[in-house]
N, CA and C atoms as an extended XYZ file, in Angstrom:
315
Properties=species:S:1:pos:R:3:atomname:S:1:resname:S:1:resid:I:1 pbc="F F F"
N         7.333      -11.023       -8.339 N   UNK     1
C         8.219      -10.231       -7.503 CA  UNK     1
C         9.545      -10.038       -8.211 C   UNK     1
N         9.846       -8.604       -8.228 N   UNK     2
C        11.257       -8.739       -8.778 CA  UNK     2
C        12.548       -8.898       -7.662 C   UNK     2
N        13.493       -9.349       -8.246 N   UNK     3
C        13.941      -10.317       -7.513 CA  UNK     3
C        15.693       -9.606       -7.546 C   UNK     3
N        16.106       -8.523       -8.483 N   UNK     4
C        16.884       -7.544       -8.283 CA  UNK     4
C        16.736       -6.180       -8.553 C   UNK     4
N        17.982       -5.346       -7.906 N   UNK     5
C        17.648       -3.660       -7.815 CA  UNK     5
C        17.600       -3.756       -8.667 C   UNK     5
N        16.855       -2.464       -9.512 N   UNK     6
C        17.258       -2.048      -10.924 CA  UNK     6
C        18.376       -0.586      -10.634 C   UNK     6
N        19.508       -0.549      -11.525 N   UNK     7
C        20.106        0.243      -11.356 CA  UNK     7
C        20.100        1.812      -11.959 C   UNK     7
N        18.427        1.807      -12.874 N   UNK     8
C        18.639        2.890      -13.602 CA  UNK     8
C        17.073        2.893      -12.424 C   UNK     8
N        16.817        4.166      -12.027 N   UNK     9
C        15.357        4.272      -11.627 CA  UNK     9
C        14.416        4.925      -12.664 C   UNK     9
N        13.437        4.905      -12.268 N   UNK    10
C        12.066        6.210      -12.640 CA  UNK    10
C        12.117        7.183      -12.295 C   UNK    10
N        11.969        8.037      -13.400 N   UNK    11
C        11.599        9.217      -12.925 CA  UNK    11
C        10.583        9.730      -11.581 C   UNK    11
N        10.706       10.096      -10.911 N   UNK    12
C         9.676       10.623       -9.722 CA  UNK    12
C         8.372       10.816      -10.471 C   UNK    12
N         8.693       11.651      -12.002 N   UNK    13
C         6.882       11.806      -12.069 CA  UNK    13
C         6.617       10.432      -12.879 C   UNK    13
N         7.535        9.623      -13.463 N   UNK    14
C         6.538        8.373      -13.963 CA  UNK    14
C         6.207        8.082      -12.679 C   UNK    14
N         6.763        7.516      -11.609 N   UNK    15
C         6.147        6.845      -10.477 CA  UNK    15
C         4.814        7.519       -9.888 C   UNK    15
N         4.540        8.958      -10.022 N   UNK    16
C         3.597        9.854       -9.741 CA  UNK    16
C         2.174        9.463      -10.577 C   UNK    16
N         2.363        8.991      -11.572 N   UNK    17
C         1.675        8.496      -12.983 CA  UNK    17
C         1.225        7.646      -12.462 C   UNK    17
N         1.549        6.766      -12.245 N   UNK    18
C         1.484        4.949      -11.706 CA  UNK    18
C         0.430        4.775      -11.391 C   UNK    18
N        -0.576        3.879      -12.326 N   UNK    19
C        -1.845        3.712      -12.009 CA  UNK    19
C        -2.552        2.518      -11.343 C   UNK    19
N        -2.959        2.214      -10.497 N   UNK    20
C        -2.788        1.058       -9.697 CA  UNK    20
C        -2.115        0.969       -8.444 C   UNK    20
N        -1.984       -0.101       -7.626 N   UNK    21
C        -1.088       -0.324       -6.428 CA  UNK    21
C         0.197       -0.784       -7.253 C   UNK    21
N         1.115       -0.438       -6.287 N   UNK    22
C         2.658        0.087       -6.317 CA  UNK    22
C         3.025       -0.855       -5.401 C   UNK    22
N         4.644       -1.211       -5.073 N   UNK    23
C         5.281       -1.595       -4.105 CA  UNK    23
C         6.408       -1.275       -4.555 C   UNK    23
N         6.646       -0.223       -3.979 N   UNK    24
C         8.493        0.807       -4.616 CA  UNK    24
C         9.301        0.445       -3.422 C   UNK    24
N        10.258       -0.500       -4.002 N   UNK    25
C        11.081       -1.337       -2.629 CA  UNK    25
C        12.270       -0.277       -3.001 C   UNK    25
N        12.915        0.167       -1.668 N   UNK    26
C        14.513        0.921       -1.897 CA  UNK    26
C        15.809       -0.071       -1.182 C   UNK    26
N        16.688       -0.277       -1.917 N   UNK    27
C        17.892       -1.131       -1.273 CA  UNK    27
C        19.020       -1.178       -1.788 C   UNK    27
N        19.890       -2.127       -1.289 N   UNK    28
C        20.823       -2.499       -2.463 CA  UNK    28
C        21.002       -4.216       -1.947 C   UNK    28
N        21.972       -4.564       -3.297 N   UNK    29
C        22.022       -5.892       -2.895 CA  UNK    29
C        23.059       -6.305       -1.969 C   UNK    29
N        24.005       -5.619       -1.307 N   UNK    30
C        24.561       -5.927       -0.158 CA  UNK    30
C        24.452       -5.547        0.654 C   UNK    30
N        23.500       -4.770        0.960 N   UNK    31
C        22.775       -4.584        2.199 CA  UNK    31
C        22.071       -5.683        3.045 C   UNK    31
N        22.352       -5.950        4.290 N   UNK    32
C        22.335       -6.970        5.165 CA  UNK    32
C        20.621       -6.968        5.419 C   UNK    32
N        20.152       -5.709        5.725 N   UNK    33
C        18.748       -5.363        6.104 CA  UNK    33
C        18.303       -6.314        5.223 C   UNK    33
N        18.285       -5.478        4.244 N   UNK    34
C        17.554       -5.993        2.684 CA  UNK    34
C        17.706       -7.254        1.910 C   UNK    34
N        18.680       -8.088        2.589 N   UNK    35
C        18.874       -9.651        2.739 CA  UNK    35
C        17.876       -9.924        3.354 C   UNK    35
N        18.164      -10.112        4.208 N   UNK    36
C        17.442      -10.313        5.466 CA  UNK    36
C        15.741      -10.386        5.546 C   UNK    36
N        15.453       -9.303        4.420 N   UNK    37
C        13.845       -8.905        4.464 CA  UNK    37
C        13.258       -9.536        3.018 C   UNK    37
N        14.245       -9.923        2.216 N   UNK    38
C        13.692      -10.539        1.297 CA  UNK    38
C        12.865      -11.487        1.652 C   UNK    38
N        12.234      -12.107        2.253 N   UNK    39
C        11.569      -13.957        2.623 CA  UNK    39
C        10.374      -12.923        3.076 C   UNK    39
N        10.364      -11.822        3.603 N   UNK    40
C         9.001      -11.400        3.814 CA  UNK    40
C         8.707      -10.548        2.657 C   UNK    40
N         9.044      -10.052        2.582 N   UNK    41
C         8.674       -9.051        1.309 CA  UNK    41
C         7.835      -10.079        0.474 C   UNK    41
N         8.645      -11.341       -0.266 N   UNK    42
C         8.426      -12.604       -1.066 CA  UNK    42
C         6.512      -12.943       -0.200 C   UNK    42
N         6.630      -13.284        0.531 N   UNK    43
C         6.112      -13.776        1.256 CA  UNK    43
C         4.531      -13.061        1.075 C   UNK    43
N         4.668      -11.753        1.338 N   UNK    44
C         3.566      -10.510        1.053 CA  UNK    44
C         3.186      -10.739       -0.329 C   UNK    44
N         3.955      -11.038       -1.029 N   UNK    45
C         3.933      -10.145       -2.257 CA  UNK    45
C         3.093      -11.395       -3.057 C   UNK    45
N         3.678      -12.479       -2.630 N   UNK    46
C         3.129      -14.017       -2.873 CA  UNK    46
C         0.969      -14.134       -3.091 C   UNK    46
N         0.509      -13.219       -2.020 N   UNK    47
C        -0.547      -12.984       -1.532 CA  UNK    47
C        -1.317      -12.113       -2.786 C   UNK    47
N        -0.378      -11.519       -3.689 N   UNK    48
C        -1.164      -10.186       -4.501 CA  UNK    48
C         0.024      -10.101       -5.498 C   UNK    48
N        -0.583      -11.532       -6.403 N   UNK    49
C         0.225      -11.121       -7.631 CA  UNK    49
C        -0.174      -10.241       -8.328 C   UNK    49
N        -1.588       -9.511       -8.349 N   UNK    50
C        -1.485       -8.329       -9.243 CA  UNK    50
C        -1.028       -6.777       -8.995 C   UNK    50
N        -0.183       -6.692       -7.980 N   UNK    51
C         0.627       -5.241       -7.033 CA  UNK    51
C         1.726       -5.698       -8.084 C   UNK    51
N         2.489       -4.157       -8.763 N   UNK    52
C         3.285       -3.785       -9.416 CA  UNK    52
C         4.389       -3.622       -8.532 C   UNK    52
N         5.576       -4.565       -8.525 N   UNK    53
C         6.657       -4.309       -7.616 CA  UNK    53
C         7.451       -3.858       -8.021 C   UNK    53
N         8.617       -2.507       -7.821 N   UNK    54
C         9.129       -2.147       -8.301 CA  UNK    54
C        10.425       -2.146       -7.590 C   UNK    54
N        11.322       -2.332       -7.527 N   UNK    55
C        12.964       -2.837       -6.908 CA  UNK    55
C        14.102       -1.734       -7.319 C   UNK    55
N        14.206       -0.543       -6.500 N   UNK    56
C        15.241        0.519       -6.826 CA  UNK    56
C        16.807        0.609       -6.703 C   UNK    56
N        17.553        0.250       -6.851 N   UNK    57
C        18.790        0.319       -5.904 CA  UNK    57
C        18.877        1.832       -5.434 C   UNK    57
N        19.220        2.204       -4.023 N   UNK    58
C        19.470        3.295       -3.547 CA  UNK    58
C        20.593        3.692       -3.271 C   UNK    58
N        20.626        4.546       -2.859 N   UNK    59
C        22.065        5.050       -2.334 CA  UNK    59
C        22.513        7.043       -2.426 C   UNK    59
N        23.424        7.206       -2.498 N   UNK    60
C        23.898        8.815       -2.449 CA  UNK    60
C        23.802        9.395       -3.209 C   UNK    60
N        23.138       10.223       -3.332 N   UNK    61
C        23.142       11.391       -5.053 CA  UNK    61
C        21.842       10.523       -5.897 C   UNK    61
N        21.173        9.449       -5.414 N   UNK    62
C        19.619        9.194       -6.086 CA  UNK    62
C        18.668        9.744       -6.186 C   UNK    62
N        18.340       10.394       -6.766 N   UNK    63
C        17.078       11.316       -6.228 CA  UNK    63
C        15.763       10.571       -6.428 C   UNK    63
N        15.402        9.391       -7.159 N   UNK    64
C        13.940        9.452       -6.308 CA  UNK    64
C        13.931        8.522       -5.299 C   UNK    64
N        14.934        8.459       -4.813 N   UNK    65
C        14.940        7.824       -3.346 CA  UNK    65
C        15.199        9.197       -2.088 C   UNK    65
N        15.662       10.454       -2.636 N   UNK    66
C        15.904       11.357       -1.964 CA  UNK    66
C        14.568       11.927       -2.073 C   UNK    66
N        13.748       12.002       -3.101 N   UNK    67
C        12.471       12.655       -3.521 CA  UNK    67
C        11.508       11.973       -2.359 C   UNK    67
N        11.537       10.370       -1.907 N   UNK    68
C        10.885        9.705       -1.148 CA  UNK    68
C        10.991       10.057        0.214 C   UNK    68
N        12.372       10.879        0.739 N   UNK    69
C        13.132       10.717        1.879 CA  UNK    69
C        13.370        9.377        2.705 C   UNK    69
N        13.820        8.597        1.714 N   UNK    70
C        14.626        7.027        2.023 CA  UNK    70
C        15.796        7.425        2.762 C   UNK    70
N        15.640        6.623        3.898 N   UNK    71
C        16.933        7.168        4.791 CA  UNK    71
C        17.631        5.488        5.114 C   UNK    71
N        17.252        4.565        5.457 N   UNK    72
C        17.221        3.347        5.623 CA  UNK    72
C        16.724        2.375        4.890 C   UNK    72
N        17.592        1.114        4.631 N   UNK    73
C        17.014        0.474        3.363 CA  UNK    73
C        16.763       -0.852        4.262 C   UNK    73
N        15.921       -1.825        3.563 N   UNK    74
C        15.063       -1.437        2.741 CA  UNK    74
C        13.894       -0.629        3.242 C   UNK    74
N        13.145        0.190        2.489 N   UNK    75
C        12.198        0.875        2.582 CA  UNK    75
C        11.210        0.683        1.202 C   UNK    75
N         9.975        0.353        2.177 N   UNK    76
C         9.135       -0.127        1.418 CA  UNK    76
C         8.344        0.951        1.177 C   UNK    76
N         7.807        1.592       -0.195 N   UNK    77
C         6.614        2.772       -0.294 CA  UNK    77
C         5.689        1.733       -0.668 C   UNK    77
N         4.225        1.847       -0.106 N   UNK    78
C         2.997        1.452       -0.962 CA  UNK    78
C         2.092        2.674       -1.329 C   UNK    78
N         2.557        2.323       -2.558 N   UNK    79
C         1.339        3.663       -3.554 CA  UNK    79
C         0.025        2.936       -4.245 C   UNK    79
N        -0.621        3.574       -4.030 N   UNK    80
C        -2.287        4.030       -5.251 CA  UNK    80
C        -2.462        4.947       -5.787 C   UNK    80
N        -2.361        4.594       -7.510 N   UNK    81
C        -2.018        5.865       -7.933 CA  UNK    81
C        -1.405        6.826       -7.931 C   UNK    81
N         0.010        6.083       -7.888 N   UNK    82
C         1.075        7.185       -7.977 CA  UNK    82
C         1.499        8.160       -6.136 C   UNK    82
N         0.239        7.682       -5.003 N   UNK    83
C         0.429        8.303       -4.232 CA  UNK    83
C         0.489        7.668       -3.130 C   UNK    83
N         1.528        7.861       -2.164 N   UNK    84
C         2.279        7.137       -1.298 CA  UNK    84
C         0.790        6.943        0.081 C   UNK    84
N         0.422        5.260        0.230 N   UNK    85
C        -0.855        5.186        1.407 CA  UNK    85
C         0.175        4.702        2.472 C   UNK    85
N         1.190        4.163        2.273 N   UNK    86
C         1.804        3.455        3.670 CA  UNK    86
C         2.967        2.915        3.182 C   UNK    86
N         3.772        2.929        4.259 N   UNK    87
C         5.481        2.706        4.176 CA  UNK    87
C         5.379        2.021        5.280 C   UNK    87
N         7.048        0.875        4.921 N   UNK    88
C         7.343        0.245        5.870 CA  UNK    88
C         8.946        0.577        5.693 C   UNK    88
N         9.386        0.336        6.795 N   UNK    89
C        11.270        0.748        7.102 CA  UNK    89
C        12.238       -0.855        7.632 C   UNK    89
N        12.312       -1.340        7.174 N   UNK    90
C        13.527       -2.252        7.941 CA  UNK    90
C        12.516       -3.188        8.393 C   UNK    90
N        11.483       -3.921        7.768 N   UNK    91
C        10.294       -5.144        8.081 CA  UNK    91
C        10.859       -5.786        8.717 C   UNK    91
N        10.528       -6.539        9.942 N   UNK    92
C        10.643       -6.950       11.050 CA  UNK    92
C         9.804       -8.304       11.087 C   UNK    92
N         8.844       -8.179       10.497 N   UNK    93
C         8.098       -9.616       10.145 CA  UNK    93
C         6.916       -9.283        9.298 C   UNK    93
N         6.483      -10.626        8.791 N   UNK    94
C         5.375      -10.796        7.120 CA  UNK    94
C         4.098      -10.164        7.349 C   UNK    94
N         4.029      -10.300        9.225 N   UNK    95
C         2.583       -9.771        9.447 CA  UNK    95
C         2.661       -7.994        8.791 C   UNK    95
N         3.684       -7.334        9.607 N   UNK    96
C         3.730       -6.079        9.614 CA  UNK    96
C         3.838       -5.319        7.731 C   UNK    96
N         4.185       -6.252        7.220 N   UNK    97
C         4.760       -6.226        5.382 CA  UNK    97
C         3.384       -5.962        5.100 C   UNK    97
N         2.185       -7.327        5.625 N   UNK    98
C         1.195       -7.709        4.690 CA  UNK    98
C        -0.191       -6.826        5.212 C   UNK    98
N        -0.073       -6.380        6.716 N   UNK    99
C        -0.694       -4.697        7.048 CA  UNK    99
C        -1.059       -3.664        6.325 C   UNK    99
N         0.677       -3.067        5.878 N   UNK   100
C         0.399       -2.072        4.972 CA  UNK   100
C         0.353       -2.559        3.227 C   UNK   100
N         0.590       -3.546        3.329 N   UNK   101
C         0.485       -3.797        1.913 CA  UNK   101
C        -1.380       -3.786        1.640 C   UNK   101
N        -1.959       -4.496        2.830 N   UNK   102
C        -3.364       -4.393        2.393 CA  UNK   102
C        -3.921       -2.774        2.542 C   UNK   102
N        -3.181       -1.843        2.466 N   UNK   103
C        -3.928       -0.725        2.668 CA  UNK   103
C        -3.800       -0.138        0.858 C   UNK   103
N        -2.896       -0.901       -0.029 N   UNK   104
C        -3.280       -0.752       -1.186 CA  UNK   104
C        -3.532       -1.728       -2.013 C   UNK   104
N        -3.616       -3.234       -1.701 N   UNK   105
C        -4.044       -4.170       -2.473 CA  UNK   105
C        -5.719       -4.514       -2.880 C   UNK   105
Protein backbone atom coordinates (compact mmCIF):
# COMPACT_ATOMS: atom_id res chain seq x y z
CA UNK A 1 0.00 0.00 0.00
CA UNK A 2 1.31 3.29 -0.73
CA UNK A 3 1.36 5.16 2.06
CA UNK A 4 1.72 8.93 0.44
CA UNK A 5 0.07 11.25 -2.35
CA UNK A 6 2.21 11.36 -5.15
CA UNK A 7 2.42 14.86 -6.26
CA UNK A 8 3.16 14.47 -9.93
CA UNK A 9 0.12 12.19 -11.39
CA UNK A 10 -0.42 9.92 -14.59
CA UNK A 11 -1.36 10.72 -17.39
CA UNK A 12 -5.21 9.76 -17.88
CA UNK A 13 -4.16 7.56 -20.83
CA UNK A 14 -1.28 5.70 -18.88
CA UNK A 15 -3.97 4.95 -16.26
CA UNK A 16 -6.31 3.92 -19.36
CA UNK A 17 -3.33 1.40 -20.26
CA UNK A 18 -3.24 -0.15 -16.82
CA UNK A 19 -3.29 -3.70 -17.07
CA UNK A 20 -4.63 -5.50 -14.20
CA UNK A 21 -6.70 -4.31 -11.07
CA UNK A 22 -6.08 -0.73 -10.06
CA UNK A 23 -6.87 1.11 -6.81
CA UNK A 24 -6.54 4.99 -7.91
CA UNK A 25 -6.96 6.59 -4.38
CA UNK A 26 -7.65 10.68 -4.76
CA UNK A 27 -6.70 12.95 -1.61
CA UNK A 28 -4.45 14.97 0.05
CA UNK A 29 -2.56 14.64 3.13
CA UNK A 30 -4.44 17.11 5.20
CA UNK A 31 -7.46 16.20 4.45
CA UNK A 32 -9.38 15.01 7.55
CA UNK A 33 -11.63 12.48 5.35
CA UNK A 34 -8.59 10.91 4.02
CA UNK A 35 -7.01 10.60 7.56
CA UNK A 36 -9.57 9.21 8.77
CA UNK A 37 -10.00 6.45 5.92
CA UNK A 38 -6.58 5.43 5.89
CA UNK A 39 -7.03 2.18 8.57
CA UNK A 40 -9.62 0.98 6.04
CA UNK A 41 -8.28 1.48 2.90
CA UNK A 42 -4.91 -0.36 4.78
CA UNK A 43 -7.11 -2.79 5.94
CA UNK A 44 -8.70 -3.78 2.24
CA UNK A 45 -5.76 -3.51 0.66
CA UNK A 46 -3.98 -5.88 3.36
CA UNK A 47 -6.41 -8.70 1.78
CA UNK A 48 -4.89 -8.31 -2.03
CA UNK A 49 -1.40 -7.64 -2.09
CA UNK A 50 -1.35 -8.15 -5.70
CA UNK A 51 -3.97 -4.81 -6.62
CA UNK A 52 -1.74 -1.96 -7.92
CA UNK A 53 -2.40 1.01 -5.54
CA UNK A 54 -1.99 4.10 -6.78
CA UNK A 55 -2.12 7.40 -4.28
CA UNK A 56 -2.89 10.85 -6.26
CA UNK A 57 -2.83 14.06 -4.47
CA UNK A 58 -5.88 16.06 -5.72
CA UNK A 59 -7.02 19.22 -5.77
CA UNK A 60 -7.85 22.43 -8.33
CA UNK A 61 -6.61 22.63 -11.85
CA UNK A 62 -5.69 18.45 -11.68
CA UNK A 63 -6.91 17.01 -14.40
CA UNK A 64 -6.89 13.38 -13.97
CA UNK A 65 -8.74 13.82 -11.00
CA UNK A 66 -11.05 16.24 -13.04
CA UNK A 67 -10.90 13.55 -15.98
CA UNK A 68 -12.34 11.05 -13.06
CA UNK A 69 -14.93 13.71 -11.84
CA UNK A 70 -13.38 13.56 -8.17
CA UNK A 71 -15.40 15.90 -6.31
CA UNK A 72 -14.70 14.64 -2.67
CA UNK A 73 -11.67 13.12 -1.29
CA UNK A 74 -10.86 10.52 -0.64
CA UNK A 75 -12.22 8.86 -3.63
CA UNK A 76 -11.50 5.58 -4.35
CA UNK A 77 -11.59 4.37 -8.38
CA UNK A 78 -11.34 0.50 -8.82
CA UNK A 79 -10.18 -0.27 -12.34
CA UNK A 80 -9.61 -3.53 -14.63
CA UNK A 81 -7.79 -2.71 -17.21
CA UNK A 82 -7.52 0.65 -17.25
CA UNK A 83 -11.45 0.77 -16.83
CA UNK A 84 -13.25 2.16 -13.97
CA UNK A 85 -15.71 -1.31 -12.28
CA UNK A 86 -16.52 0.55 -8.95
CA UNK A 87 -15.86 3.61 -6.83
CA UNK A 88 -16.07 4.40 -3.40
CA UNK A 89 -16.47 8.26 -1.94
CA UNK A 90 -15.62 9.13 1.71
CA UNK A 91 -15.44 5.01 3.07
CA UNK A 92 -17.39 4.78 5.96
CA UNK A 93 -16.19 1.31 6.92
CA UNK A 94 -13.66 -1.85 5.68
CA UNK A 95 -16.78 -3.81 4.83
CA UNK A 96 -18.00 -1.24 2.21
CA UNK A 97 -13.89 -0.64 0.90
CA UNK A 98 -13.54 -4.54 0.61
CA UNK A 99 -17.20 -4.86 -1.57
CA UNK A 100 -16.02 -2.92 -4.26
CA UNK A 101 -12.61 -3.76 -4.09
CA UNK A 102 -13.72 -7.47 -4.72
CA UNK A 103 -15.42 -6.45 -7.87
CA UNK A 104 -11.78 -6.13 -9.25
CA UNK A 105 -9.56 -8.32 -7.21
Amino acid sequence: METTYATTEPARAEVDALAGATVLEFGTSWCGWCRSAQPLIAGALAAHPELRHIKVEDGSGRPLGRSFRVRLWPTLIFLKDGREVARVVRPASLAEVREEMAKVA
